[in-house]
C-alpha atoms as one frame of an Amber mdcrd trajectory, in Angstrom:
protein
-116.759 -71.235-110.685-116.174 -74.537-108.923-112.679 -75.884-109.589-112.922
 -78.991-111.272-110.012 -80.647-109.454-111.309 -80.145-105.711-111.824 -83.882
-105.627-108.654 -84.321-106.232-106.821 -81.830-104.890-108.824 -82.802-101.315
-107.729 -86.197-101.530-104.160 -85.336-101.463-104.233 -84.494 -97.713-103.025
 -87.322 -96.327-100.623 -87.291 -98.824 -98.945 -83.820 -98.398 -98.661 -84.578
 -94.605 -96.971 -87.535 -94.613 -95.103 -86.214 -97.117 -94.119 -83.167 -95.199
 -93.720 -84.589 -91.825 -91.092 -87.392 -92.924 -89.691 -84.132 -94.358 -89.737
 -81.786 -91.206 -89.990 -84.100 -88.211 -92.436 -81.779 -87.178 -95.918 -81.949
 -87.311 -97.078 -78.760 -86.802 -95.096 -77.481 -89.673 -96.115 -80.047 -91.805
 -99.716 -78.601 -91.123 -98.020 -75.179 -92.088 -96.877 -76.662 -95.477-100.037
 -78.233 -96.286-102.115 -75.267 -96.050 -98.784 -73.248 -98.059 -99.860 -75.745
-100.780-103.063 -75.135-100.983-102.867 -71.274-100.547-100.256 -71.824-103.781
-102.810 -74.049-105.583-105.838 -71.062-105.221-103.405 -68.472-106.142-103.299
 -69.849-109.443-105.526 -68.437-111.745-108.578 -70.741-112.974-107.024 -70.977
-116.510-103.571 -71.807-114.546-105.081 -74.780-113.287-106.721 -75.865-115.908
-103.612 -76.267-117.307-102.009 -78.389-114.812-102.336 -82.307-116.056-101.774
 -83.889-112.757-102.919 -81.747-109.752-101.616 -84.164-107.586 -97.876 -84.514
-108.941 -98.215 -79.928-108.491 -99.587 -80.452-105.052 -96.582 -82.922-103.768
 -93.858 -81.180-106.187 -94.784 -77.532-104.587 -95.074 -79.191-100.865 -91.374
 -80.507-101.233 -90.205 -77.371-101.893 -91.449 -75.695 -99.645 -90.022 -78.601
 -97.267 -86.632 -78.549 -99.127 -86.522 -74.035 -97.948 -87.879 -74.726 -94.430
 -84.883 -77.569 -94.138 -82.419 -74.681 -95.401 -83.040 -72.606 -92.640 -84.087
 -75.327 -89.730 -80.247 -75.477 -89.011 -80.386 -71.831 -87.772 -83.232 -71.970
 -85.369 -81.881 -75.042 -84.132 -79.021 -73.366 -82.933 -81.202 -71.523 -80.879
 -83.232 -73.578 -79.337 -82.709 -74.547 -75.707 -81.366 -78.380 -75.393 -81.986
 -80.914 -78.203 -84.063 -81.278 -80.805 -85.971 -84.048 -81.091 -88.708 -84.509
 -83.452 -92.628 -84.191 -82.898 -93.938 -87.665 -81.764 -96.867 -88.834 -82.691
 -99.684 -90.859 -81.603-101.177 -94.289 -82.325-104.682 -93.935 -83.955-105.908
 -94.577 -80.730-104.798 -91.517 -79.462-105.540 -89.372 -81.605-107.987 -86.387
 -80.622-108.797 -88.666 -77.378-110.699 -91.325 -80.027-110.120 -94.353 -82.301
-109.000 -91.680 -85.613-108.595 -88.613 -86.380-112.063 -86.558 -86.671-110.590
 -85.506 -90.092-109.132 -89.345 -91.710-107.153 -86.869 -94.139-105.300 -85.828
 -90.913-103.843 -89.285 -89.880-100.041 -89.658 -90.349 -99.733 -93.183 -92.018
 -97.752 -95.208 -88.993 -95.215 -97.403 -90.874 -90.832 -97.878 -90.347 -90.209
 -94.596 -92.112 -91.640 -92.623 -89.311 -90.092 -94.255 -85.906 -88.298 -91.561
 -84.164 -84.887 -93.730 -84.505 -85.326 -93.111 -88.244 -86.444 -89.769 -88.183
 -83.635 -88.967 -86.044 -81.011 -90.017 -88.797 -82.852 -88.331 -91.159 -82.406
 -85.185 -89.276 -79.084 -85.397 -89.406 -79.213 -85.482 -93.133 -78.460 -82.025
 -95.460 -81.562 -81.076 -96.697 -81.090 -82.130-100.482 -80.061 -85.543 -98.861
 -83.437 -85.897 -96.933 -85.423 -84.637 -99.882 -83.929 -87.085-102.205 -83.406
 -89.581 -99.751 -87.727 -89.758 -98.687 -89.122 -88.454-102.044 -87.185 -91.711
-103.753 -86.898 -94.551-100.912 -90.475 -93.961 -98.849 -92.515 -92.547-101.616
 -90.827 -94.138-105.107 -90.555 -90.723-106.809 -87.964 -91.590-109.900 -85.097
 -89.498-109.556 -86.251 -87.290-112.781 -89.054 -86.424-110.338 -86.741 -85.808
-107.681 -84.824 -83.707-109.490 -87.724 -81.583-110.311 -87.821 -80.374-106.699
 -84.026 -80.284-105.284 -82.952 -79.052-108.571 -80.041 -80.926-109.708 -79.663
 -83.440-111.843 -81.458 -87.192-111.667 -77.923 -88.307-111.613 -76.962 -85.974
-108.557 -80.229 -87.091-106.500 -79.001 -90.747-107.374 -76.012 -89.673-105.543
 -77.868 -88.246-102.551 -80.263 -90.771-101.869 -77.367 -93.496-101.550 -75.375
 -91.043 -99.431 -78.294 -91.177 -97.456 -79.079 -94.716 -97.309 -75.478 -95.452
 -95.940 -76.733 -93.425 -93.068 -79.131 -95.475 -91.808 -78.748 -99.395 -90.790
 -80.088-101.759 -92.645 -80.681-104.581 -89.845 -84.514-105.027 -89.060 -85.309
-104.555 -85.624 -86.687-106.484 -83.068 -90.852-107.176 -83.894 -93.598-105.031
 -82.050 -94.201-107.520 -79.530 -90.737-107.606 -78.799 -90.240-104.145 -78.242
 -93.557-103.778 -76.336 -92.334-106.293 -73.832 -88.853-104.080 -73.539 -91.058
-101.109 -72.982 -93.808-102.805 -70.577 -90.730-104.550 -68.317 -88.745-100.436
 -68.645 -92.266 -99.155 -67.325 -92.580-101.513 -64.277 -89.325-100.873 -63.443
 -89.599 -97.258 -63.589 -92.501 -97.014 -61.418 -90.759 -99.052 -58.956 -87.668
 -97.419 -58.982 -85.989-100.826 -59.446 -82.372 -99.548 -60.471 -80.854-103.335
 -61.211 -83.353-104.120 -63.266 -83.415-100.778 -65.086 -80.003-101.470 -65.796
 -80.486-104.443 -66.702 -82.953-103.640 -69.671 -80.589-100.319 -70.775 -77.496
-101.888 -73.234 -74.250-100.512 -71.317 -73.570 -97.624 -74.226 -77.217 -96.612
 -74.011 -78.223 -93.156 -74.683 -81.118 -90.743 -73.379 -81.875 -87.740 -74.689
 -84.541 -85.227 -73.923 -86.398 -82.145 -75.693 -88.218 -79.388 -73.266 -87.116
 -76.581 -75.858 -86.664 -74.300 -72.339 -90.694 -74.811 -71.663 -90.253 -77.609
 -69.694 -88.269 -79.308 -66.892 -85.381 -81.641 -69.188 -81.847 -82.226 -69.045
 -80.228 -80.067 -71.725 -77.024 -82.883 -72.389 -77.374 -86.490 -73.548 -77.261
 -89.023 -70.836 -74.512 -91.589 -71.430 -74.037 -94.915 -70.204 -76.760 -97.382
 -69.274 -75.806 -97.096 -65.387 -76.197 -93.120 -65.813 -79.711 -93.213 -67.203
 -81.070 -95.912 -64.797 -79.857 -93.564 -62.101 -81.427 -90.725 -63.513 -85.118
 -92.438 -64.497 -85.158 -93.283 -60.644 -84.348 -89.871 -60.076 -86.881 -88.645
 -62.019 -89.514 -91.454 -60.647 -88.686 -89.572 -57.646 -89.203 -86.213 -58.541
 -92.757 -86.933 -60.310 -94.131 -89.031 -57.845 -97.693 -88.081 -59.267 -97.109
 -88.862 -62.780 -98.868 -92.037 -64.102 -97.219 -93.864 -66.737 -99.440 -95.365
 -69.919 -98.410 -97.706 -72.593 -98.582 -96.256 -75.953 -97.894 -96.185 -79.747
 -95.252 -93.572 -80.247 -94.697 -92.710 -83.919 -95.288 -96.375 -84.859 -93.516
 -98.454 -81.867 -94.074 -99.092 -78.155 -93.498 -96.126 -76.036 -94.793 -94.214
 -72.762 -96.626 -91.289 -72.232 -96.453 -89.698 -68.974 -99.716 -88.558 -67.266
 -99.890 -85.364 -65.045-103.876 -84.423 -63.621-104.934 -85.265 -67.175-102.327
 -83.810 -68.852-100.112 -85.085 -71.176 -96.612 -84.100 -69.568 -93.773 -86.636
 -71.460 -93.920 -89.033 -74.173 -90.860 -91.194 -74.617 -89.732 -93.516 -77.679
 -87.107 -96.413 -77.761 -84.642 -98.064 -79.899 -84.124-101.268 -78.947 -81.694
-104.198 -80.046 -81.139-107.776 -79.017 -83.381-107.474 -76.190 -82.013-104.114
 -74.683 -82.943-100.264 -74.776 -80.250 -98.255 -76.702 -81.951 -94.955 -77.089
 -84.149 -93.069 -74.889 -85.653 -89.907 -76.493 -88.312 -87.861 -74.192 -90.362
 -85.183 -75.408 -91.088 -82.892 -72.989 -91.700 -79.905 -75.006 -95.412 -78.881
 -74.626 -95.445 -77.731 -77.868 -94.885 -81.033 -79.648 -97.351 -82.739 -77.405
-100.816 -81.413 -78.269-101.595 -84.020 -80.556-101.559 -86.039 -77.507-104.862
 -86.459 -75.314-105.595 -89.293 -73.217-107.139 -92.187 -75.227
C-alpha cells in the first residue's frame, strides 16, 4: 500500500538537514540522522501513521532527538580525537557536486547567519539541551511547548536555555559580504606572496587560528595566538605547499578559501572578521569533512 504521506514526508528533506546540521556541525551525521528518521517513520506500522496528524512536526520532533542523544555523547569522542574540532564546512551552491546545486535540491543546506562557522562554533560550545533549545526556538521558531516536546523539560526550562544560550553569542552584526570578501581576497594575495607585513596587517593583534586534520592530515594540533604568530606561520605554510593553488569561495555562507592540491580539495578555511581585520582563522584539513567539496 502506498503511504499516503510520501509527499510530504519527501518534502521534509531539506528540512531535517538543516535542521540536523545546525544541530551537529557535521554534515555527514546530519545525513546519518535524516535517514534515522526515515528508517523510524517506515518502522511505524501503516495504521501508526495514519494516525500521525502532522507528519512533518513527527519527522522534525524524532530528528531532534536523535540530535539531542548524538550531542550527549559527542563530548566523549571529542576527547579523542586528534587536535580540534572544528565543524564540517560547507560549500556555496556553486560548489556543490562540482555544479551550480546539488543534483538532489532536497540536499542543499540553506546558506544563511545561523550556519557561519563563527556561529556554529559557539554553538558547539553549548550543552546539548542549550543547543537544542537554543536552534529549535531562535533559527527555526519552534514555541517552547514544542521545544519541550523534544529536550524534555518544561517550556519554562527551555525558556531558560535558549536565553542562556543567546548570551553566548554577540549580538553585533558583522561586517557585509563584500566587506569580508575584500578581507579574504587582500588575506589570499598576501598569502600567496608570502607578504608577512601585510599579513599582519589584515590579522587583529589577538587573532586566533585554529586548525582540524583529526590526525589524517598535516595541521597544527594547538591554537595559534597572536596576529604576528599566525602571519608567520601562513608564510610558513605558503612555503611548505608551494603547489597548492588558492580559490575564492563561499564557506558555510561567507568568504573563505579553499586550497587546491592536483585537483584535490586539500584545505578550506573560514574567517571572522571585525572592523576591517581577521580575528579567527579556522582550517579544515580533515579529509573527511571535505568531500562535499569538488572544484566548481
Amino acid at each position: 500500500m502506498t503511504d499516503p504521506h510520501l509527499p510530504v514526508v519527501i518534502s521534509e528533506r531539506r528540512q531535517l538537514l538543516n535542521l540536523a546540521y545546525r544541530l551537529l556541525g557535521s554534515l555527514a551525521e546530519a545525513e546519518d540522522v535524516v535517514q534515522e528518521t526515515y528508517a523510524r517513520w517506515y518502522g511505524l506500522s501503516e495504521r501508526q501513521r495514519r494516525d500521525v496528524a502532522v507528519p512533518g512536526a513527527w519527522l522534525n520532533t524524532v530528528a531532534s532527538r536523535i540530535c539531542l542523544d548524538l550531542l550527549g555523547s559527542a563530548r566523549a569522542r571529542r576527547e579523542r580525537y586528534v587536535g580540534a574540532w572544528i565543524p564540517e564546512p560547507v560549500p556555496g551552491h556553486s560548489e556543490w557536486f562540482g555544479g551550480p546545486a546539488p543534483a538532489d535540491p532536497a540536499d542543499r543546506v540553506t546558506l544563511d547567519e545561523s550556519i557561519s562557522m563563527a556561529f556554529l562554533v559557539v554553538l558547539d560550545a553549548m550543552t546539548p539541551a542549550e543547543r537544542v533549545a537554543f536552534v529549535l526556538h531562535d533559527v527555526f521558531r519552534y514555541s517552547f511547548a514544542e521545544v519541550a516536546e523534544v529536550v524534555g523539560r518544561t517550556p519554562a526550562a527551555c525558556r531558560q536555555l535558549a536565553s542562556s544560550a543567546r548570551r553566548r553569542l554577540r549580538t553585533s552584526r558583522g561586517p557585509s559580504a563584500a566587506q569580508r570578501g575584500q578581507v579574504v581576497r587582500d588575506f589570499k594575495r598576501a598569502w600567496e606572496t608570502r607578504d608577512i607585513e601585510a599579513l599582519i596587517g589584515l590579522l587583529d593583534p589577538a587573532a586566533t587560528a585554529t586548525a582540524d586534520g583529526g590526525g589524517l592530515a598535516p595541521a597544527f594540533l594547538d591554537p595559534i595566538l597572536g596576529g604576528v604568530r599566525i602571519a608567520h606561520a601562513w608564510v610558513q605554510i605558503a612555503a611548505r605547499n608551494p603547489g597548492v593553488s588558492l580559490l575564492e569561495r563561499t564557506v558555510n555562507g561567507q568568504p573563505g578559501l579553499v586550497a587546491q592540491l592536483d585537483d584535490t580539495v586539500v584545505g578550506v578555511y573560514a574567517f571572522d572578521i571585525a572592523d576591517g581585520r581577521i580575528t579567527r582563522i579556522w582550517a579544515v584539513r580533515n579529509p573527511e569533512k571535505l568531500r562535499t567539496w569538488t572544484l566548481g
